[in-house]
Backbone as JSON Lines, residues from 0, in Angstrom:
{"i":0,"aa":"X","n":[11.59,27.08,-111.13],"ca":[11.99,27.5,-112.44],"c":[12.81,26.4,-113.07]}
{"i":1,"aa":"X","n":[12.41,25.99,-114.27],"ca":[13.01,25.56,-115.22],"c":[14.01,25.96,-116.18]}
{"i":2,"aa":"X","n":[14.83,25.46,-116.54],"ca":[15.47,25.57,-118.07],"c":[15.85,24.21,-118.69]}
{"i":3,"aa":"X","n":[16.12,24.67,-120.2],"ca":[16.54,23.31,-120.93],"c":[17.85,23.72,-121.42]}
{"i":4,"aa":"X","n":[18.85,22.87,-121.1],"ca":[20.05,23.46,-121.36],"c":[20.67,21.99,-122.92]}
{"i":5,"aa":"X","n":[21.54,22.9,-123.4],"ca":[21.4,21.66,-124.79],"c":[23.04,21.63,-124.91]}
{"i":6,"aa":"X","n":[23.66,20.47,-125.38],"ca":[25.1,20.31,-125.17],"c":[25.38,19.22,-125.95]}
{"i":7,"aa":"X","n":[27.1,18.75,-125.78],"ca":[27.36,17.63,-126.32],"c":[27.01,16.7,-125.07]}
{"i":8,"aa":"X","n":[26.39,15.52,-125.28],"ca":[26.45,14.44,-124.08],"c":[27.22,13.38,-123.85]}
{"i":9,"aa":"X","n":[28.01,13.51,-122.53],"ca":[28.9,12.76,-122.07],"c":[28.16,11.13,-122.33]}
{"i":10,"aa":"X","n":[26.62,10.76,-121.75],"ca":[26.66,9.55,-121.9],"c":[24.82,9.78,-122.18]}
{"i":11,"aa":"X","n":[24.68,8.58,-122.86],"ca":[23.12,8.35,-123.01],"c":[22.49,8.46,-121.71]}
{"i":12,"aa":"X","n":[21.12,8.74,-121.94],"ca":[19.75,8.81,-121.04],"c":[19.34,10.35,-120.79]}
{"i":13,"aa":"X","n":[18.96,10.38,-119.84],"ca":[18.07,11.6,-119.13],"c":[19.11,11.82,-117.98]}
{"i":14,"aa":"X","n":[19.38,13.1,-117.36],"ca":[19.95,13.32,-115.8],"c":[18.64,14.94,-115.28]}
{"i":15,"aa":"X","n":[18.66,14.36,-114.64],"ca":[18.15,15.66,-113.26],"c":[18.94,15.98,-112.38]}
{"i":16,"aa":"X","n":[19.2,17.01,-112.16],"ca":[20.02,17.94,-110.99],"c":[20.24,19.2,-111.24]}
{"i":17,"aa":"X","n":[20.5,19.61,-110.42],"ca":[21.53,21.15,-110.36],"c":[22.38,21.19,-111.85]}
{"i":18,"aa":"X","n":[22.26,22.58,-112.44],"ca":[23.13,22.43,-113.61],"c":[24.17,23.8,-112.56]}
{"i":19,"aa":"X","n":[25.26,23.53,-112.65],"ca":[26.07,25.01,-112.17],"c":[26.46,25.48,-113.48]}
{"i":20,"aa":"X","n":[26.49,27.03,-113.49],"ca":[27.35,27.48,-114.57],"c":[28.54,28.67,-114.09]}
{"i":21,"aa":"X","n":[29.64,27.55,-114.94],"ca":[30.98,28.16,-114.72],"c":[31.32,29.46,-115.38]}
{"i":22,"aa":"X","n":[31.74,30.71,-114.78],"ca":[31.68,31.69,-115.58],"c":[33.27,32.22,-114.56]}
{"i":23,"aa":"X","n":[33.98,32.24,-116.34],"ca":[35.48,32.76,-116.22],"c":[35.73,33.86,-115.73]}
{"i":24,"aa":"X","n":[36.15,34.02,-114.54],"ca":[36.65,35.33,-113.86],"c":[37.35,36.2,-114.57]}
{"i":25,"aa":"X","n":[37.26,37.35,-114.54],"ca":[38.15,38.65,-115.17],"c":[39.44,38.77,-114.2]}
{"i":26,"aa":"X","n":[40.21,38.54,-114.97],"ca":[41.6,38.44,-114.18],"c":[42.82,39.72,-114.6]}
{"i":27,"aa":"X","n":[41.75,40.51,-115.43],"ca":[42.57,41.28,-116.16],"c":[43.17,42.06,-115.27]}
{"i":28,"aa":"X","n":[44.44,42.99,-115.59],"ca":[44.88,44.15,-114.97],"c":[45.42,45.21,-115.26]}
{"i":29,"aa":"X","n":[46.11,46.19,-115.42],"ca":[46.6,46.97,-115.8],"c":[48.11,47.57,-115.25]}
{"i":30,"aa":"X","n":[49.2,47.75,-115.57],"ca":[50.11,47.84,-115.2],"c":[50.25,49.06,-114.34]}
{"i":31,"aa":"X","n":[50.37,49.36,-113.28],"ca":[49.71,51.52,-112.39],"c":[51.04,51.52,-112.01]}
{"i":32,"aa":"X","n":[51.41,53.03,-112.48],"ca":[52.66,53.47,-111.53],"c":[52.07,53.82,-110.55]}
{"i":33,"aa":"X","n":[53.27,53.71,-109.05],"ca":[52.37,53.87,-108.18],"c":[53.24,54.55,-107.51]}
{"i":34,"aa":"X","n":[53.17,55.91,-106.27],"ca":[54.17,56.22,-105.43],"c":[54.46,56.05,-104.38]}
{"i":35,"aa":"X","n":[53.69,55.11,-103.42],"ca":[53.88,54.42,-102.44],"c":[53.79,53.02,-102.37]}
{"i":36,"aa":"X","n":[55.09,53.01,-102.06],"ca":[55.46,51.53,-102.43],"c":[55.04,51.06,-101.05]}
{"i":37,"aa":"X","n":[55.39,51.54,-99.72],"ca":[55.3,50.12,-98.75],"c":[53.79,50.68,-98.72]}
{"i":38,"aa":"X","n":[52.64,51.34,-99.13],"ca":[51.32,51.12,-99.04],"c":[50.68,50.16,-100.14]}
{"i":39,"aa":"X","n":[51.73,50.41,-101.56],"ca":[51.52,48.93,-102.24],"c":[51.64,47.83,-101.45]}
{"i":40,"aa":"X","n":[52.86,47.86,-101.07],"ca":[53.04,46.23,-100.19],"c":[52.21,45.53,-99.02]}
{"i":41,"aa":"X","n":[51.91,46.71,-98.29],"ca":[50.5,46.68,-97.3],"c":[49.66,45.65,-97.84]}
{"i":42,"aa":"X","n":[48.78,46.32,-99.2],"ca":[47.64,45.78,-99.77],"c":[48.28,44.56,-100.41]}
{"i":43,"aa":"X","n":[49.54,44.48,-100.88],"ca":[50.1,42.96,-101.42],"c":[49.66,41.65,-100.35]}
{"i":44,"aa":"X","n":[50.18,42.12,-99.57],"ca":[49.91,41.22,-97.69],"c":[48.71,41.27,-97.39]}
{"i":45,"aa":"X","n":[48.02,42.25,-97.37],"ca":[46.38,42.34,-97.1],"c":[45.9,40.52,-97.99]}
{"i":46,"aa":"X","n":[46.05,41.04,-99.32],"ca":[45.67,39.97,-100.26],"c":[45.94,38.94,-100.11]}
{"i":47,"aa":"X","n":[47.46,38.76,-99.73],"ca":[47.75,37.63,-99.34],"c":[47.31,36.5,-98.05]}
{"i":48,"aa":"X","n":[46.73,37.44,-97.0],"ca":[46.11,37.05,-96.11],"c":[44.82,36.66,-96.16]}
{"i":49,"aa":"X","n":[44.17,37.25,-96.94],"ca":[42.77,36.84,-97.31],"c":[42.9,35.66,-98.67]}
{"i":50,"aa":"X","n":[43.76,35.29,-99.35],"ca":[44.17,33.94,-100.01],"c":[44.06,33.16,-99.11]}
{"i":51,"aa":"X","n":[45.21,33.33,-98.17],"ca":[45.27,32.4,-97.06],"c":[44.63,31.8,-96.36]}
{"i":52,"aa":"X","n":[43.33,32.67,-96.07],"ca":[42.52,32.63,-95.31],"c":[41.15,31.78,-96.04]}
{"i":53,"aa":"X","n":[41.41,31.74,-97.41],"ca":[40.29,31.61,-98.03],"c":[40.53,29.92,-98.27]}
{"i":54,"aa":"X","n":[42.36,30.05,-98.23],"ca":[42.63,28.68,-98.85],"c":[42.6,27.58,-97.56]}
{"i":55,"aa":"X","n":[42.71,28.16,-96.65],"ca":[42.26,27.36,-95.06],"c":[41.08,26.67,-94.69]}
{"i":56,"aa":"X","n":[40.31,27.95,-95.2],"ca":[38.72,27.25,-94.9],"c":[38.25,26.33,-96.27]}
{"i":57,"aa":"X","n":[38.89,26.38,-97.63],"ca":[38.69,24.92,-98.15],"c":[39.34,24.18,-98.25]}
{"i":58,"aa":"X","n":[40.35,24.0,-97.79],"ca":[41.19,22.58,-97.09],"c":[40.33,22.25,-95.87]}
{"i":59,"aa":"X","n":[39.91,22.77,-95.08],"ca":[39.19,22.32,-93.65],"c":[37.77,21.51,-94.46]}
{"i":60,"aa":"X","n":[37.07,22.04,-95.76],"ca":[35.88,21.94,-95.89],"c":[36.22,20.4,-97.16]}
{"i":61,"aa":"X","n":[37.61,20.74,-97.51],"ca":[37.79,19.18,-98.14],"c":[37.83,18.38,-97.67]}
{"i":62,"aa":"X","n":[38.5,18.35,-96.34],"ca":[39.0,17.39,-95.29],"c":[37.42,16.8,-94.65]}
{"i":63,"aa":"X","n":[36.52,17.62,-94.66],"ca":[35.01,17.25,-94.07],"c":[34.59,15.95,-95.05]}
{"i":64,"aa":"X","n":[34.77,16.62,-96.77],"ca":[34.16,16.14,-97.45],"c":[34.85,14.81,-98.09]}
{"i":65,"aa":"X","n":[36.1,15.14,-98.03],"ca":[36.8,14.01,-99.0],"c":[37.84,13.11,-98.23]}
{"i":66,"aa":"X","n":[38.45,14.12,-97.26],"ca":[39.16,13.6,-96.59],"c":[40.71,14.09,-96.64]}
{"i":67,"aa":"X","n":[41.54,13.73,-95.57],"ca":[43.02,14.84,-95.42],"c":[44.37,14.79,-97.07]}
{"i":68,"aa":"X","n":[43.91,13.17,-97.58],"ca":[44.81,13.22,-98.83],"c":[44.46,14.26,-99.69]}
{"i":69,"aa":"X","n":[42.87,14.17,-99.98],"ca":[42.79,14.82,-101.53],"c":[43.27,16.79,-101.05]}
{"i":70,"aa":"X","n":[42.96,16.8,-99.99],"ca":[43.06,18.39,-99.09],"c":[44.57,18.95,-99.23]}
{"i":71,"aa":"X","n":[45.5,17.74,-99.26],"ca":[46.92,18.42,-99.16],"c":[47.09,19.29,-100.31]}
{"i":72,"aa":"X","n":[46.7,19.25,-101.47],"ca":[46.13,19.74,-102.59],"c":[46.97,21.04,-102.27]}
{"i":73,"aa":"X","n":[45.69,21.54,-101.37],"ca":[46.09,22.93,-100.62],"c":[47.44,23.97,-99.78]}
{"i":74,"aa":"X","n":[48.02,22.58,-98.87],"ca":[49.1,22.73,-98.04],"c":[50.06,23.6,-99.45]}
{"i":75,"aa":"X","n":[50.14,22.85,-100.62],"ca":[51.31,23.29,-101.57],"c":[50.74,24.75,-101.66]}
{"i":76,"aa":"X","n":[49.47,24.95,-102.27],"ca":[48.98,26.36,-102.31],"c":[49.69,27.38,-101.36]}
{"i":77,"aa":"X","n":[49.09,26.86,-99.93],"ca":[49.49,28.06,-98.99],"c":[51.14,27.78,-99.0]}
{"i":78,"aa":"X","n":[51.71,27.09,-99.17],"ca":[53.45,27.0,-99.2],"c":[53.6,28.14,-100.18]}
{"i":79,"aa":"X","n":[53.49,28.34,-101.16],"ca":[53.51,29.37,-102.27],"c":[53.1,30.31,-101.31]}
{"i":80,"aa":"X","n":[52.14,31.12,-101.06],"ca":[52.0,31.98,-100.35],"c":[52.66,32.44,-99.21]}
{"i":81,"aa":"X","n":[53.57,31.55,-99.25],"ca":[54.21,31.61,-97.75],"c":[55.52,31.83,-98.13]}
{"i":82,"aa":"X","n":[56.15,31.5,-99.25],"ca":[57.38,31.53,-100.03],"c":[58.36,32.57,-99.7]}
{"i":83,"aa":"X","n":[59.29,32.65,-98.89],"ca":[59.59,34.32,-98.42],"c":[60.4,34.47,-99.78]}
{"i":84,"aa":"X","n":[61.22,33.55,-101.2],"ca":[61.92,33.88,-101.61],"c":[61.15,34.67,-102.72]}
{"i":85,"aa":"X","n":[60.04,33.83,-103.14],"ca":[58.84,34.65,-104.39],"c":[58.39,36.03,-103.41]}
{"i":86,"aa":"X","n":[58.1,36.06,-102.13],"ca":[57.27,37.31,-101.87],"c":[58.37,38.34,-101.86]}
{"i":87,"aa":"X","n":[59.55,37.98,-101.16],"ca":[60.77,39.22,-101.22],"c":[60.79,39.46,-102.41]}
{"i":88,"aa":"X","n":[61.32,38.57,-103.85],"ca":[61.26,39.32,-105.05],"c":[60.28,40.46,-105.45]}
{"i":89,"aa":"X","n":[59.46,39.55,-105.22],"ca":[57.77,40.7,-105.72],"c":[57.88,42.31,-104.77]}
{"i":90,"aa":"X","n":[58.43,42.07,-103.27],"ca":[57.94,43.27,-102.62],"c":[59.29,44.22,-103.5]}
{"i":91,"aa":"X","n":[60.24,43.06,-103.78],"ca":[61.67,44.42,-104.27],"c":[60.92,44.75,-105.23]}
{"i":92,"aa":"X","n":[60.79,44.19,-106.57],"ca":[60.12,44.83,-107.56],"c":[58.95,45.97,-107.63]}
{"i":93,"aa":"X","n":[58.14,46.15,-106.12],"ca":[57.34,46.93,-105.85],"c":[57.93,48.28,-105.92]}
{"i":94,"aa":"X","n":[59.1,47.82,-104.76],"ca":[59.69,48.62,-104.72],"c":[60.75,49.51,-105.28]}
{"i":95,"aa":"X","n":[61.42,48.7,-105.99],"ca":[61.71,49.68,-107.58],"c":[61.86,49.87,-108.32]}
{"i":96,"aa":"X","n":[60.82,49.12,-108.82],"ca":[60.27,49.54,-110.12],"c":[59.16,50.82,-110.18]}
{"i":97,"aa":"X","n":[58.4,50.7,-108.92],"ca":[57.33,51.71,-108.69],"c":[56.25,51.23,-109.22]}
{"i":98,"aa":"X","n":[55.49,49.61,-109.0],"ca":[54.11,49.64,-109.62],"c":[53.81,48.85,-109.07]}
{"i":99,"aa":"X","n":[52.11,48.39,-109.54],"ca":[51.57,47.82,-108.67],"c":[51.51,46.18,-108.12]}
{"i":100,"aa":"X","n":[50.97,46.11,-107.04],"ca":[51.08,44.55,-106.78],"c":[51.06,43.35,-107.72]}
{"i":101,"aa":"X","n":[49.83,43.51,-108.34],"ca":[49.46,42.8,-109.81],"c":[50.62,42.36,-110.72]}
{"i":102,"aa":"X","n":[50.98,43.84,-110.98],"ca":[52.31,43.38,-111.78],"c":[53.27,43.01,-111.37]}
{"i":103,"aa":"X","n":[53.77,42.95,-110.34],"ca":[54.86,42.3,-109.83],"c":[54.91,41.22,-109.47]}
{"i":104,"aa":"X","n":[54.01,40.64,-108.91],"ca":[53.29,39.5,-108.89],"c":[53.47,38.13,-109.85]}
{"i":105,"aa":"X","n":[52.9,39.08,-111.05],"ca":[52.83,38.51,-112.81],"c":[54.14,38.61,-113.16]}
{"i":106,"aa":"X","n":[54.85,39.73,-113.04],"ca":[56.33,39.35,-113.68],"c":[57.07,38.94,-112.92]}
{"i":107,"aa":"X","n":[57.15,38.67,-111.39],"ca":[58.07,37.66,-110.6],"c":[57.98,36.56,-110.44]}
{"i":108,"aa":"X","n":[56.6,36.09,-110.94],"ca":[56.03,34.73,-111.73],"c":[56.43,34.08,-112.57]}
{"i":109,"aa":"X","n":[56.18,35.25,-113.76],"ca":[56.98,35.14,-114.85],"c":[58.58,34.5,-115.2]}
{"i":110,"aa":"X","n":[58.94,34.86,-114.24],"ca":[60.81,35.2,-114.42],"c":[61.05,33.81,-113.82]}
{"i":111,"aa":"X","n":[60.12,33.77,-112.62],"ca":[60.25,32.1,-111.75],"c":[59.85,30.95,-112.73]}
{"i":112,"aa":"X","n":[59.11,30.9,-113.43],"ca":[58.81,29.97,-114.7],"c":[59.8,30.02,-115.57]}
{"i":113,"aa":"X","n":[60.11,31.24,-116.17],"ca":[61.27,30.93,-116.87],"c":[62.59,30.41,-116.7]}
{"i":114,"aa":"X","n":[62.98,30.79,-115.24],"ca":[64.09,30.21,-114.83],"c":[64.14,28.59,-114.9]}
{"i":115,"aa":"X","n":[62.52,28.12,-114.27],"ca":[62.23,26.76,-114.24],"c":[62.34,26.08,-115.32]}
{"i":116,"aa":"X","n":[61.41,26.73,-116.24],"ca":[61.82,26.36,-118.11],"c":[63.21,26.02,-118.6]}
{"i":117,"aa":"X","n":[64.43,27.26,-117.91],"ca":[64.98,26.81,-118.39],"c":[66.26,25.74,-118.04]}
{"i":118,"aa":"X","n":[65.86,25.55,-116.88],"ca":[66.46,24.46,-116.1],"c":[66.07,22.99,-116.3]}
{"i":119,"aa":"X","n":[64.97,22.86,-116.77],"ca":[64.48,21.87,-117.27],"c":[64.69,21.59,-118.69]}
{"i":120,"aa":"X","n":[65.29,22.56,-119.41],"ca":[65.92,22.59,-120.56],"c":[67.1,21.91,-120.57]}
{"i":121,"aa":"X","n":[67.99,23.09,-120.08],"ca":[69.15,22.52,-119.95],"c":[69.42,21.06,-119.2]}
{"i":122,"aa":"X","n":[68.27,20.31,-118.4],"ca":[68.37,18.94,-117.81],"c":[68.15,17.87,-118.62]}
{"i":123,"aa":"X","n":[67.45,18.28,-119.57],"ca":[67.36,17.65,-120.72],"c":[68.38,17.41,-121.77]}
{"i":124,"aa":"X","n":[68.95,18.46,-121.93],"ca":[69.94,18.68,-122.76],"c":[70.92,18.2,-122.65]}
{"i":125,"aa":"X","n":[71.41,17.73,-121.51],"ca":[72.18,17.1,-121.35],"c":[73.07,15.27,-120.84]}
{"i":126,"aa":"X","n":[71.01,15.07,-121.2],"ca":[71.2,13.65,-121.62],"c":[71.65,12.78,-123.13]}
{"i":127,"aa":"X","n":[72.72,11.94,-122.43],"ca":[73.57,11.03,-123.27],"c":[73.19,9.8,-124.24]}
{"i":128,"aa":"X","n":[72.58,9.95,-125.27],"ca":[71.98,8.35,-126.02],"c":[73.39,7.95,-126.73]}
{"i":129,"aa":"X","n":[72.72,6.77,-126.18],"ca":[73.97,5.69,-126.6],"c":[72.9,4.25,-127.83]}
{"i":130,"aa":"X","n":[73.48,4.64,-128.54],"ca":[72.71,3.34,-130.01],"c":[73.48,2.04,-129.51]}
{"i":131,"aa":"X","n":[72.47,0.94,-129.83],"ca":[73.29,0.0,-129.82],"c":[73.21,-0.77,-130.95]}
């Protein structure tokens, strides 16, 4: 099977190959009250393990292909996942606030960026120009 696919072109001529098409994941969610919190947290860890797990076997499959630099890529990934100070926030917020993984997730994210934002603000802010 054929297709003709039509676009802007990066560079003159003809190419043959594989076309892949990228199609944006639904990432949506919905905010759920929920009443079991450590069975929320269960499935928080469930998830997290299967990240983990997912992010292992393509660091192993970069390291085949590209080699151990471009792979460390990953190491930072699973460090995040491994974060006990981001996952304790998220499991407290599970826990009482009463909702689901998703959202706690997203707003202990949230709050961690902003803090970062604004530390990087204020680092800024408090550089000295001197005219000469």
């Amino acid at each position: 099977m054929s297709s003709i696919l039509t676009g802007i072109a990066a560079s003159n001529g003809i190419a043959i190959g594989k076309a892949y098409l990228f199609i944006q994941p639904d990432l949506s969610f919905e905010k759920i009250a929920i009443s079991d919190a450590e069975e929320e947290i269960n499935r928080l860890y469930s998830a997290l393990n299967a990240a983990k797990s997912d992010l292992e076997f393509i660091r192993q499959q970069t390291i085949k292909i590209l080699g151990e630099e471009e792979a460390a890529i990953f190491d930072a990934h699973l460090l995040v996942l491994r974060d006990p100070e981001l996952l304790t926030a998220i499991t407290e917020r599970i826990r009482n606030e009463k909702i689901n993984a998703e959202s706690a997730l997203k707003e202990t994210t949230d709050h961690f960026i902003q803090i970062f934002d604004q530390m990087e603000n204020e680092r800024g802010s408090n550089r000295t120009v001197i005219k000469m």
